[in-house]
C-alpha positions in Angstrom: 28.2 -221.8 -31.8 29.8 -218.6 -33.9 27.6 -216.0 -33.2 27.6 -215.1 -37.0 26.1 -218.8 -38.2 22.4 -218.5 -38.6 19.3 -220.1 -39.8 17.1 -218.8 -42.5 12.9 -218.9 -42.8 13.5 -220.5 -46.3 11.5 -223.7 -47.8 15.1 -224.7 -49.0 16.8 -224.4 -46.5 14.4 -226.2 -43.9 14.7 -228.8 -46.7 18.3 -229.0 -46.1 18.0 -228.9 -42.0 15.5 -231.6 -42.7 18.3 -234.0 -45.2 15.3 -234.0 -47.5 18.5 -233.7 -50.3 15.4 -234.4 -53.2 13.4 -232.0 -52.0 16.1 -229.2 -52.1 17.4 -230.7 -55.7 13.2 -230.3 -57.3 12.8 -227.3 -55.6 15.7 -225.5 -56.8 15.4 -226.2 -60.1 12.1 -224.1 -60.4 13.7 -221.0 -59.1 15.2 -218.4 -61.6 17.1 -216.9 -58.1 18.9 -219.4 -55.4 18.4 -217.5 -52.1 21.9 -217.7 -50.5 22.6 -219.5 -48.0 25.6 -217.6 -46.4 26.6 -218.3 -42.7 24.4 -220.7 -42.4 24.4 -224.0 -39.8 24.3 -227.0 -41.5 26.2 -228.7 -38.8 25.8 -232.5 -38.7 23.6 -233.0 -41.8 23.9 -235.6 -44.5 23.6 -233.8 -47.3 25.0 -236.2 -50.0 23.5 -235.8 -53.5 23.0 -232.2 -52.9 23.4 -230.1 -56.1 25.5 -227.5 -55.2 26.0 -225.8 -58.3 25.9 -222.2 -57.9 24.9 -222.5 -54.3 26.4 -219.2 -51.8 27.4 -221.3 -49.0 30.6 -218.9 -48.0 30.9 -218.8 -44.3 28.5 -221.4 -43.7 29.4 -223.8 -40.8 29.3 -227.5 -41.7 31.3 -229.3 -38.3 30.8 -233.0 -38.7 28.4 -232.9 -42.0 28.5 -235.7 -44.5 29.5 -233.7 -47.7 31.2 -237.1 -49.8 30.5 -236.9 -53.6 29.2 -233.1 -53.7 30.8 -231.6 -56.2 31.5 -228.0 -55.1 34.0 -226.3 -58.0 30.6 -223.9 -59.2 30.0 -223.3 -55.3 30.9 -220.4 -53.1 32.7 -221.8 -50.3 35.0 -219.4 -49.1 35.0 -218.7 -45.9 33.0 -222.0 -44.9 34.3 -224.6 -42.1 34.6 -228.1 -42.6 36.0 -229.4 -39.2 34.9 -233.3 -39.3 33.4 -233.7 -41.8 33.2 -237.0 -44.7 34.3 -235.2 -47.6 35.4 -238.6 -49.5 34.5 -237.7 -53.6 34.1 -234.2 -53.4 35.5 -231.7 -55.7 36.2 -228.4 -54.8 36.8 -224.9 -56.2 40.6 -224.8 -58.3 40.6 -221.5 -56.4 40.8 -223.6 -53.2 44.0 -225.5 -52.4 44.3 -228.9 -50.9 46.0 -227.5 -47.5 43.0 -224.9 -47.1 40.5 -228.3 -47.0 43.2 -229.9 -44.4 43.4 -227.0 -42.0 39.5 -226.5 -42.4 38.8 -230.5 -41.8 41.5 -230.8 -38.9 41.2 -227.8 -36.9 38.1 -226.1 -38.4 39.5 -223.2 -39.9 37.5 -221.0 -42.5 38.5 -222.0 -45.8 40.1 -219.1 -47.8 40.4 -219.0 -51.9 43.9 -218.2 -53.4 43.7 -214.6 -55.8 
């Protein structure tokens, strides 16, 4: 694994590890802050139904995740890797073009915005 991907000692984010996606979604709603969640392994999960709104998930590592139908255009993803993962209904940042998804879901590159 990329020595920068990490886990965090965060109720939300063992809600995450744990795909307890209603959990997470309650939880986050009570917080005036969303701790970030930067770098971080999600690798594998099904995270469907996850509200990602304003979520810092840039450089977070999500290699065969099941992502399909999060909606992701008010979430920092930059820098994140998608290699194999289902990412059927998702939207995703305007900042981030279609070939920067591709190259990320094929060949697990990081995923970089346009300026």
């Amino acid at each position: 694994m990329n020595e920068d991907v990490r886990t965090i000692d965060n109720p939300l984010y063992r809600a995450l590890r744990d795909e307890n996606i209603k959990a997470f979604n309650e939880a986050r709603e009570k917080l005036d802050e969303l701790p970030s969640f930067a770098f971080c392994d999600f690798r594998g999960l099904d995270l469907r139904g996850l509200n990602a709104e304003g979520l810092d998930l840039s450089n977070a590592y999500f290699r065969g995740a099941d992502l399909r139908g999060i909606d992701f255009r008010n979430t920092n993803i930059e820098g994140a890797s998608i290699a194999g993962t289902k990412i059927s209904g998702c939207y995703f940042p305007d900042d981030l073009e279609a070939d920067e998804i591709v190259m990320s879901l094929n060949h697990g590159t990081r995923m970089r915005y346009r300026r």
